[in-house]
Steps between C-alpha positions, in 0.01 A plus 500: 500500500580157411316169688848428621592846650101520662592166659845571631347832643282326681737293662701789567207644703456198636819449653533855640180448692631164662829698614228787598318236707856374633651793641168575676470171675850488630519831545145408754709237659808666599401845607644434813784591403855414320655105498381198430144408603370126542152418385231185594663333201804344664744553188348823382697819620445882451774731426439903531793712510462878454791654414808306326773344726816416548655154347445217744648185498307224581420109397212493272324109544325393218219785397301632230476889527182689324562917540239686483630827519863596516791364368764259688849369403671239633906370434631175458873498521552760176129443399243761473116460467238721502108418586209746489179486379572360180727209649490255785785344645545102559748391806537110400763438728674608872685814338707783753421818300498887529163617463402908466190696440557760264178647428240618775369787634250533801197595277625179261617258704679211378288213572543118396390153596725248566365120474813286693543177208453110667736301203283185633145694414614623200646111425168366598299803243786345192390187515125583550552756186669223298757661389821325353806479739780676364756279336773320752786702251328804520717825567467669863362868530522735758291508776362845461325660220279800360208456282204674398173527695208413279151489510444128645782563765345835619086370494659203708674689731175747526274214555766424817443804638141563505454177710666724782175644512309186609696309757285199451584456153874467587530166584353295203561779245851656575663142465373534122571808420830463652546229246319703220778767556805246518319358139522824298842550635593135364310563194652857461828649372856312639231250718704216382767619739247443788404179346866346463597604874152338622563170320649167697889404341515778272791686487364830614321319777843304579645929578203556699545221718844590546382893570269299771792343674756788512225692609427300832928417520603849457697438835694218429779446302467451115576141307423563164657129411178403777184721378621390147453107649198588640352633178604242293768764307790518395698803685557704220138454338399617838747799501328562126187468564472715849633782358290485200184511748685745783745690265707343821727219557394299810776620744354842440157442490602394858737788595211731372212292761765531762549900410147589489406336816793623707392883357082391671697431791602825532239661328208353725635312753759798569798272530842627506730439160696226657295278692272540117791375341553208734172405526426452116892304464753724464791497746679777361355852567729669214368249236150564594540863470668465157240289372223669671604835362576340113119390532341800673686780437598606855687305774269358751607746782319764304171274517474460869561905535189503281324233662558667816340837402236368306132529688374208649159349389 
């Protein structure tokens, strides 16, 4: 056996024992049971799951997503992508998605941390890292990506999780390895996506500004001549751009906030179809169903029904 092939053996081992040491410690965390499960680290979640489930629409914020065991995929318009073990998965941007758990079983759970992404923390870690801003002509990418997990990413992501052992460490040591994590993700495969979106008057950062402000308008009626103003763009660099990061134009990027919202109204709140409908814009109830059903697969009548027989709690 070569040097080479002893050394990447090693580091094979290696590896296998973090995601060992992983799946145990979430596994500790959330044996109360399926969902999501806060921890003392305010962006920090837990995710156990223990069988696979059905696709769920939903509006992923800005996230990096470490599995530990399982496998997950999520869609983006006619998008696919797949993260396990071997890959972690980098929201960059406000994104409405369809997001399933294909691989779990209640002796191997799937289980995953979720760390919600602050654009101004990691802005604040790019300039304390030094790195070069990305060119002003720089191309756009989209605002979701794939890459490898490797062994700086998974020792800081370990190092994370053992200070949920001792409380008292959390508040002067979580802050840096929060930023130790956000590093290796910069440093790491695709990180220059998270870089450009992160960065003041780039043109990724322009798309995420604009995600920002359809995302707290969703209810009002779209200008694109406006948001362009306000963004200093022209209307169809804007048009460009956003679907370059969203695979969207803005009008749908809207119609999909207003979609997903009115189908949690129903879902949670247990709202009927058309006072949904009306409450997230629309004012006619056979548009809404059209749309609703061209996004989700089955008219919104068939959701409450479900919603209604679900259990409670």
């Amino acid at each position: 056996m070569s040097a080479n092939t002893s050394a990447d053996t090693i580091a094979q081992r290696g590896h296998c024992a973090a995601q060992a040491e992983l799946v145990d410690r979430i596994a500790r965390l959330t044996v109360a049971g399926d969902g999501v499960h806060d921890t003392r680290v305010r962006p920090l979640h837990l995710i156990r799951m223990g069988a696979p489930t059905e696709c769920s629409p939903s509006v992923y914020e800005p996230r990096l997503c470490v599995v530990a065991q399982g496998r997950k995929v999520v869609t983006l318009s006619d998008r696919v992508y797949h993260y396990d073990p071997l890959n972690y998965l980098v929201v960059s941007v406000t994104l409405p998605m369809i997001g399933q758990v294909i691989e779990a079983t209640p002796d191997k759970p799937y289980l995953c941390l979720r760390i919600d992404i602050d654009p101004a923390e990691i802005a604040r870690l790019i300039v304390d890292a030094g790195q070069a801003p990305p060119n002003e002509h720089s191309g756009v990418d989209l605002g979701l990506y794939a890459a490898k997990v490797n062994t700086t990413l998974m020792d800081a992501v370990l190092r994370l999780m053992r200070l949920l052992d001792t409380p008292q460490d959390l508040p002067v040591l979580a802050p840096m390895a929060l930023r130790e994590i956000f590093y290796r993700v910069l440093m790491g495969d695709l990180g220059h996506r998270l870089r450009a979106l992160a960065v003041t008057d780039s043109r990724s950062s322009r798309i995420a500004k604009a995600v920002t402000m359809l995302r707290q308008r969703y209810l009002l009626p779209l200008c694109i001549e406006d948001l362009a103003d306000e963004l200093h763009m022209s209307t169809s660099s804007l048009h460009h751009q956003f679907k370059a990061v969203t695979t969207m134009s803005p009008l749908q990027f809207q119609k999909h906030l207003r979609l997903h919202e009115a189908r949690r109204l129903m879902m949670i709140d247990g709202m009927e179809a058309v006072t949904a409908a009306h409450r997230v814009g629309y004012e006619s109830p056979s548009q809404f169903s059209r749309e609703y059903k061209r996004l989700f697969g089955a008219p919104p009548r068939a959701e409450t029904i479900l919603a209604r027989g679900a259990p409670q709690g």
